[in-house]
Biopython code that builds the backbone (N, CA, C, O; Angstrom):
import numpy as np
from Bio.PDB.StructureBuilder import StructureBuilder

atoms = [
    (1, "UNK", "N", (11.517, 59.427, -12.679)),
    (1, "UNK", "CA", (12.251, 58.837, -13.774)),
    (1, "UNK", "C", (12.652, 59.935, -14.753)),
    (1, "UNK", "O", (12.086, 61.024, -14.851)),
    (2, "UNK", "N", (13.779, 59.484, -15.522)),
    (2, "UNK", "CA", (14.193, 60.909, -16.153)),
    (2, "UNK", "C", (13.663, 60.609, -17.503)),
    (2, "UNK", "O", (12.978, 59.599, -17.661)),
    (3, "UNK", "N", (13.929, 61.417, -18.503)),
    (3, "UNK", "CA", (12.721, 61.234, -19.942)),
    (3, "UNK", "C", (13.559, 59.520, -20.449)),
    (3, "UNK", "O", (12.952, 58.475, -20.684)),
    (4, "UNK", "N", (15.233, 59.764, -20.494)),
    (4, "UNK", "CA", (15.540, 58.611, -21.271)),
    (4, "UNK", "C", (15.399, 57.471, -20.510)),
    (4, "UNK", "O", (15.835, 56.424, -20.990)),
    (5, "UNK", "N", (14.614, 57.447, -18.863)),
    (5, "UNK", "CA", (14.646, 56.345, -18.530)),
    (5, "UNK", "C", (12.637, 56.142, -19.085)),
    (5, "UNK", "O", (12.250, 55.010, -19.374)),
    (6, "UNK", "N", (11.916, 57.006, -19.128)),
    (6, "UNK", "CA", (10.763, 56.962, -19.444)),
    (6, "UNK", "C", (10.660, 56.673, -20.865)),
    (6, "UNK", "O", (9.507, 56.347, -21.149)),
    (7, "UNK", "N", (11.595, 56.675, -22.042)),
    (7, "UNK", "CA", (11.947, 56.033, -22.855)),
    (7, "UNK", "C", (12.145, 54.844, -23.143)),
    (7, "UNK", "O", (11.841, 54.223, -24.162)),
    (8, "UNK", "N", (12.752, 54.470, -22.071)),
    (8, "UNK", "CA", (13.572, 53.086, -22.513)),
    (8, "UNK", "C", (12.298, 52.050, -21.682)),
    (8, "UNK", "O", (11.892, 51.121, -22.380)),
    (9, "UNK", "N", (11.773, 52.156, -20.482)),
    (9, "UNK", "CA", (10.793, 51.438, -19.913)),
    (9, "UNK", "C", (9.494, 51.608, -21.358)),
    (9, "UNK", "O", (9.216, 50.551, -21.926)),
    (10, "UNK", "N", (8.895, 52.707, -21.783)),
    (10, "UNK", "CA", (8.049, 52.665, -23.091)),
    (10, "UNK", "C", (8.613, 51.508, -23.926)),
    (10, "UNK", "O", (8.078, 50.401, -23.996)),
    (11, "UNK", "N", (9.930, 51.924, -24.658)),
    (11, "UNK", "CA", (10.154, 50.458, -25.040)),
    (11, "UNK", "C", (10.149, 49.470, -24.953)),
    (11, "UNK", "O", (9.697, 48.687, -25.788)),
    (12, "UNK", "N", (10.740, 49.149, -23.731)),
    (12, "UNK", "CA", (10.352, 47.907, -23.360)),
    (12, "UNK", "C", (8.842, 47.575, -23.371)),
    (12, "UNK", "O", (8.350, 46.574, -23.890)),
    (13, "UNK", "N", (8.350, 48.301, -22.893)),
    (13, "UNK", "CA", (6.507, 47.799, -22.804)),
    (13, "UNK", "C", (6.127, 47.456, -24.383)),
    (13, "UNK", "O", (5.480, 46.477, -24.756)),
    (14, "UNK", "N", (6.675, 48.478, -25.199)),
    (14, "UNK", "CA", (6.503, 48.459, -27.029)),
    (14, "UNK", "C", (6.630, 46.785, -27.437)),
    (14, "UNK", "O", (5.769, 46.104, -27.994)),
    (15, "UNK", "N", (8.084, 46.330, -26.940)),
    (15, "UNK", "CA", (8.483, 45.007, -27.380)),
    (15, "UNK", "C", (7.634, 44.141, -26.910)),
    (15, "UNK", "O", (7.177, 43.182, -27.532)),
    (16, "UNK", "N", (7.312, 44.558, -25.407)),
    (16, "UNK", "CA", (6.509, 43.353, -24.987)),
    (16, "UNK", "C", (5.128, 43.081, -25.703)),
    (16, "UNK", "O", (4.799, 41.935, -26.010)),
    (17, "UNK", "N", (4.463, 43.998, -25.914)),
    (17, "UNK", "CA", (3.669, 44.194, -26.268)),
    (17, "UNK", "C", (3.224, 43.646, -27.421)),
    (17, "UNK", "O", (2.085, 43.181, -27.450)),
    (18, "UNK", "N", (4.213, 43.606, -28.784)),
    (18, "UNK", "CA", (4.311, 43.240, -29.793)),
    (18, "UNK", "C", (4.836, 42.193, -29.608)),
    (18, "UNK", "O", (5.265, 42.193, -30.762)),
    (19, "UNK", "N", (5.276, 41.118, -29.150)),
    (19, "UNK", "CA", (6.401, 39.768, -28.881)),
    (19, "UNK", "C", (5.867, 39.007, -28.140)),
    (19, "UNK", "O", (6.063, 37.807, -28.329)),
    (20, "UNK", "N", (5.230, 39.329, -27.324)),
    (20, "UNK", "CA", (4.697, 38.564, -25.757)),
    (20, "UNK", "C", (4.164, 37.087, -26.854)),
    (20, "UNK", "O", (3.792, 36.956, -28.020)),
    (21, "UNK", "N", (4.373, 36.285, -25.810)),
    (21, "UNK", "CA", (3.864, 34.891, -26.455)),
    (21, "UNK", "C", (2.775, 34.356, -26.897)),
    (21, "UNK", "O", (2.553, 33.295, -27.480)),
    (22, "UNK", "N", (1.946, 35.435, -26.463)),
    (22, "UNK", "CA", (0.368, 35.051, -27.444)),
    (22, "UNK", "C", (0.415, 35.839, -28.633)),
    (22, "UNK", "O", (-0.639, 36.131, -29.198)),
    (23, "UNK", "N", (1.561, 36.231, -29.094)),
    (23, "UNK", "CA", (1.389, 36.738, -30.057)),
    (23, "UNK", "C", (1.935, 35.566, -31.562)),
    (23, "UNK", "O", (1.664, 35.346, -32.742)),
    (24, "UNK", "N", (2.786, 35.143, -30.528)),
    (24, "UNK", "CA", (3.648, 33.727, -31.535)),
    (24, "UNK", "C", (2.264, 32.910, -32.477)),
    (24, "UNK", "O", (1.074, 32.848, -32.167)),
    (25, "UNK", "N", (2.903, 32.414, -33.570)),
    (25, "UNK", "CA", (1.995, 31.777, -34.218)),
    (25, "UNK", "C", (1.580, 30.452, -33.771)),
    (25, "UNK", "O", (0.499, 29.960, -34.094)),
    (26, "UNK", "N", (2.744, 29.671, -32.765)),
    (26, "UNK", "CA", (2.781, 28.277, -32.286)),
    (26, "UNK", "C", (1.307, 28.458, -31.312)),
    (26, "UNK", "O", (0.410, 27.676, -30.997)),
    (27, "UNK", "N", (1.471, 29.324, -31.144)),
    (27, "UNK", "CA", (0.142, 29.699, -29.488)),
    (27, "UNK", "C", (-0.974, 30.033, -30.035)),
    (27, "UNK", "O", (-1.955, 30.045, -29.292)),
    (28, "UNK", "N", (-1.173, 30.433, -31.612)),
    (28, "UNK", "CA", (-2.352, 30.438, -31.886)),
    (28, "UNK", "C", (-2.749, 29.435, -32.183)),
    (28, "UNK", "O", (-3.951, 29.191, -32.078)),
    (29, "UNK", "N", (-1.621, 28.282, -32.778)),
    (29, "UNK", "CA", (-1.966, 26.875, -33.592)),
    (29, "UNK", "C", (-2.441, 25.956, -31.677)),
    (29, "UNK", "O", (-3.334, 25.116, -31.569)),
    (30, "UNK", "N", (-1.788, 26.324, -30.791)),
    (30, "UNK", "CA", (-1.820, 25.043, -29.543)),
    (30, "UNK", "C", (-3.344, 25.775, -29.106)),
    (30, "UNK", "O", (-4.278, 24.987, -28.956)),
    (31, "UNK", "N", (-3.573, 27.003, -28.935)),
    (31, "UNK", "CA", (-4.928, 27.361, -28.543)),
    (31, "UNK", "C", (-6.113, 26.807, -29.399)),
    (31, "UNK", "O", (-6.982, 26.137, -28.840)),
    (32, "UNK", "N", (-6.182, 27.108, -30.949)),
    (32, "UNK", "CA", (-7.004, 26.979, -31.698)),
    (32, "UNK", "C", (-7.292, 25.206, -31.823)),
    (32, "UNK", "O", (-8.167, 24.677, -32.508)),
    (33, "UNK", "N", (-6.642, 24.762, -31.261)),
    (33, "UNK", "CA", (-6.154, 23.045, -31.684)),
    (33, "UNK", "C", (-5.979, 22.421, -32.886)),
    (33, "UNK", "O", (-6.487, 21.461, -33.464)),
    (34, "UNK", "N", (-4.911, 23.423, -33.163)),
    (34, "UNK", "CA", (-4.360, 23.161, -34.841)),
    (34, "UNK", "C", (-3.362, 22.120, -34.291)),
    (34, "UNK", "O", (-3.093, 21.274, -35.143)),
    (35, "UNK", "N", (-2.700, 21.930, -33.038)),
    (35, "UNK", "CA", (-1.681, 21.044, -32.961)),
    (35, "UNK", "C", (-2.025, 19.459, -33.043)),
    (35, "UNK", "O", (-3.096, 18.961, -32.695)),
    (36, "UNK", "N", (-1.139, 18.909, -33.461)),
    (36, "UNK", "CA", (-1.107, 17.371, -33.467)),
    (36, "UNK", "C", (-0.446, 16.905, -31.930)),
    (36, "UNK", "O", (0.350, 17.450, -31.165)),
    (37, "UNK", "N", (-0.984, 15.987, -31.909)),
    (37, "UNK", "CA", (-0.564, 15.071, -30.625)),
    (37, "UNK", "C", (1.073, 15.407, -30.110)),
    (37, "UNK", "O", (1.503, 15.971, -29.105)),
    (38, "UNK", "N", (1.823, 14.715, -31.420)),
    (38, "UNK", "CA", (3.275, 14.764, -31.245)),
    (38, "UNK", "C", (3.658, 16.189, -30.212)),
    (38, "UNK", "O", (4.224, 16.338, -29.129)),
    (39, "UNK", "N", (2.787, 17.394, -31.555)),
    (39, "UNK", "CA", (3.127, 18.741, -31.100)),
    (39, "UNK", "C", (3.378, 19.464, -29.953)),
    (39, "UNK", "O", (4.201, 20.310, -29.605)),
    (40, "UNK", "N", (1.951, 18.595, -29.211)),
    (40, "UNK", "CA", (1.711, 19.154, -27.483)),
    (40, "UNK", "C", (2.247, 18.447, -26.705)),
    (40, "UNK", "O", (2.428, 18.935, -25.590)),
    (41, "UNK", "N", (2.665, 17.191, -26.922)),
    (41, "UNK", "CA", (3.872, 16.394, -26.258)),
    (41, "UNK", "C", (4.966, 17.391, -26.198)),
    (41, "UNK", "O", (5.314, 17.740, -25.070)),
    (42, "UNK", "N", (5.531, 17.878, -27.161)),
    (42, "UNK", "CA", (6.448, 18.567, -27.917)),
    (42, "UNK", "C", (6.459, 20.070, -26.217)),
    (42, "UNK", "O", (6.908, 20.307, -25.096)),
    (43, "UNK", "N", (5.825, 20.433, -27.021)),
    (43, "UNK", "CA", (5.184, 21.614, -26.177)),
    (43, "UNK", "C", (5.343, 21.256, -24.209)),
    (43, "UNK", "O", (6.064, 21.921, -23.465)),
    (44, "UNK", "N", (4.524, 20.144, -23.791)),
    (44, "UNK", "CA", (4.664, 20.246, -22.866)),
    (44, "UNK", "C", (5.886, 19.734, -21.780)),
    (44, "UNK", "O", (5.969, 19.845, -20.556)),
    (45, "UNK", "N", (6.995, 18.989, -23.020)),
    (45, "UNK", "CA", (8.174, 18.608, -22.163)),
    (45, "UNK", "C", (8.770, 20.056, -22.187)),
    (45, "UNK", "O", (9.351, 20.590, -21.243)),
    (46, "UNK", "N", (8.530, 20.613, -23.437)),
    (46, "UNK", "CA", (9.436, 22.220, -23.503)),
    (46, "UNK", "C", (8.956, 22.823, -22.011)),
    (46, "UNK", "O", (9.543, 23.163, -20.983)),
    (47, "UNK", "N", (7.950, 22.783, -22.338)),
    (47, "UNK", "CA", (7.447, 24.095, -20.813)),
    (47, "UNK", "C", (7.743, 23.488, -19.234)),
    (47, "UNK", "O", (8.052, 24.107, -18.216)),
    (48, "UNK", "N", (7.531, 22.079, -19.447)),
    (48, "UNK", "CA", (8.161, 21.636, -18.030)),
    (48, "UNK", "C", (9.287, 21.586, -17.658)),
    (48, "UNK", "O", (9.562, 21.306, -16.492)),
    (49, "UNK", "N", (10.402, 21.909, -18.786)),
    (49, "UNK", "CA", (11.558, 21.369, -18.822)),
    (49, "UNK", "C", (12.130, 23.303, -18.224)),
    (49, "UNK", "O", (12.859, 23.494, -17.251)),
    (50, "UNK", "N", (11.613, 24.315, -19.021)),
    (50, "UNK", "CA", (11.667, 25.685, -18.853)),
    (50, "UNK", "C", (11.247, 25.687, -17.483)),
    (50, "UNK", "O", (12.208, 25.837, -16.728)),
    (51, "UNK", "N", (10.052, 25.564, -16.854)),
    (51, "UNK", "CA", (9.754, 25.996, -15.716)),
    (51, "UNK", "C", (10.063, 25.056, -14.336)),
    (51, "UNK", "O", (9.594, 25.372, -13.243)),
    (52, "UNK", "N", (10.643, 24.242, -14.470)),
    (52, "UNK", "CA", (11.965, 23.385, -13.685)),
    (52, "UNK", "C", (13.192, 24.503, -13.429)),
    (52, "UNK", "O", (13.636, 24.582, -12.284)),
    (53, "UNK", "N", (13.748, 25.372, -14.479)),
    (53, "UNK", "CA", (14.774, 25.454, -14.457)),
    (53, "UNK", "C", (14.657, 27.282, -14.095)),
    (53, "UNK", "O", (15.497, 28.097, -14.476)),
    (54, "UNK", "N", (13.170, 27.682, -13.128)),
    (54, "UNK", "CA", (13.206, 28.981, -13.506)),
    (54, "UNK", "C", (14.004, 29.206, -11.544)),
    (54, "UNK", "O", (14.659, 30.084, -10.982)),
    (55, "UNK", "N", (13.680, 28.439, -11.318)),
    (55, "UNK", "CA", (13.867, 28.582, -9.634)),
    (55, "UNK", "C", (15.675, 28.720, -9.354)),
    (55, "UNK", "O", (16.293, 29.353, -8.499)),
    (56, "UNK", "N", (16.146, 27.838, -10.468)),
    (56, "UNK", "CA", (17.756, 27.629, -10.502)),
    (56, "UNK", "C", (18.358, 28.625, -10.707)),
    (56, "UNK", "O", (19.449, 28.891, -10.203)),
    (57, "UNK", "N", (17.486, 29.597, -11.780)),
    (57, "UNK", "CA", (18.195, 30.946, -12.685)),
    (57, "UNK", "C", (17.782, 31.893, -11.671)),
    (57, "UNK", "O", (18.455, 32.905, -11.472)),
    (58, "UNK", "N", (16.357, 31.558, -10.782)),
    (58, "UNK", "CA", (16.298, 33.000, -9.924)),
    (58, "UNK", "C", (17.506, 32.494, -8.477)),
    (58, "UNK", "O", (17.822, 33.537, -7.905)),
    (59, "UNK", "N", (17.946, 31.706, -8.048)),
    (59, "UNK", "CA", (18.969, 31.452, -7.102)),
    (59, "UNK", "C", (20.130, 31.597, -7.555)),
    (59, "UNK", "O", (20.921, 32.009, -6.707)),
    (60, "UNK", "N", (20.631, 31.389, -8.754)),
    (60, "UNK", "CA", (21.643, 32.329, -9.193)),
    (60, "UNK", "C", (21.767, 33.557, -9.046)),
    (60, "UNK", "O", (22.749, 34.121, -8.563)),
    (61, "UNK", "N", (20.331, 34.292, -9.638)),
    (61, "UNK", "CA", (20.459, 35.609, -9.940)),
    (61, "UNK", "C", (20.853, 36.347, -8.163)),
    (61, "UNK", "O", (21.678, 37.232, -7.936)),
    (62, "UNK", "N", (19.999, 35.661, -7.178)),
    (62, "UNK", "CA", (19.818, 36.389, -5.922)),
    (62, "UNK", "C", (21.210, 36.127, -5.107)),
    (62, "UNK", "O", (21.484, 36.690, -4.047)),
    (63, "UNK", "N", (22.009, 35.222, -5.749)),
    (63, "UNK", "CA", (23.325, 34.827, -4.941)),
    (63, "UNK", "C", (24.373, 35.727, -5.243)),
    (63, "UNK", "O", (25.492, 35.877, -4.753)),
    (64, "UNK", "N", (23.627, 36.421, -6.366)),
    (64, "UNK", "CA", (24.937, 37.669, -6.773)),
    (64, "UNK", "C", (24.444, 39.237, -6.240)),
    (64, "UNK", "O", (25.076, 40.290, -6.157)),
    (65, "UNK", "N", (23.183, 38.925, -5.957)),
    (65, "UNK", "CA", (23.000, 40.323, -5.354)),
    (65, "UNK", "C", (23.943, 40.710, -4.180)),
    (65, "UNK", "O", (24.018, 39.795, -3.360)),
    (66, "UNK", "N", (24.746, 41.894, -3.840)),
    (66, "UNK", "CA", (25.045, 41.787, -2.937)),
    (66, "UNK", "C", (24.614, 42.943, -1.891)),
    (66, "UNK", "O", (25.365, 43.321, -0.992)),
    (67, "UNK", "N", (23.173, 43.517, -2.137)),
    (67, "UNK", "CA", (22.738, 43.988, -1.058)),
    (67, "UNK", "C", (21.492, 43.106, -0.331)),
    (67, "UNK", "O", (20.618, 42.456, -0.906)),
    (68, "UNK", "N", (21.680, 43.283, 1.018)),
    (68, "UNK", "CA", (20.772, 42.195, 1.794)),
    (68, "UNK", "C", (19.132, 42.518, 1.269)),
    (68, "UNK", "O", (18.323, 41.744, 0.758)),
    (69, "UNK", "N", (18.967, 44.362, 1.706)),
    (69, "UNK", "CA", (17.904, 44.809, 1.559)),
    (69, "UNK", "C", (17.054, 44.664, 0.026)),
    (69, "UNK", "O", (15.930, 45.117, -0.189)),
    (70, "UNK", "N", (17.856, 43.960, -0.891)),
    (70, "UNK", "CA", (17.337, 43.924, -1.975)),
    (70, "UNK", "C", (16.783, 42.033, -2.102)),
    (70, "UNK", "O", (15.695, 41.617, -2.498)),
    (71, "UNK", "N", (17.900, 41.281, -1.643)),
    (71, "UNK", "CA", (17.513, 39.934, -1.782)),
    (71, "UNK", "C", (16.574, 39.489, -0.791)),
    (71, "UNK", "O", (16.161, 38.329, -0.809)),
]
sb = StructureBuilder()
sb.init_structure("model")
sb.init_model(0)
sb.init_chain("A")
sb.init_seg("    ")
for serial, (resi, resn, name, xyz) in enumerate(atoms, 1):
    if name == "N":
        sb.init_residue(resn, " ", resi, " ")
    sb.init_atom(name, np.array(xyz, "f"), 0.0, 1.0, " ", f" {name:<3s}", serial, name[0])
structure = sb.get_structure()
């Protein structure tokens, strides 16, 4: 890897690092069980509704690849 690509992957790890979703305040309130009922209702149509739709975005993504050896 060359330095500005060893750069830019550091960054990225930086963001993740600092951002990643246990860092969110909602995830300390649903862990700690600060949430109300409504909340985790709330919460769990979000996440089912997200992880329904991850299979759609990766069959998109692989329908545009156009090398074989990669898809």
């Amino acid at each position: 890897m060359t330095a500005s690509r060893d750069a830019f992957e550091a960054r990225l790890r930086q963001i993740g690092a600092e951002r990643y979703h246990d860092k969110h305040p909602f995830h300390h309130l649903l862990h700690s069980g600060g949430c109300t009922p409504d909340q985790v209702r709330a919460w769990v149509i979000n996440r089912f509704y997200y992880q329904s739709r991850i299979p759609m975005k990766d069959a998109a993504f692989m329908s545009r690849v156009e090398d074989p050896a990669l898809r």
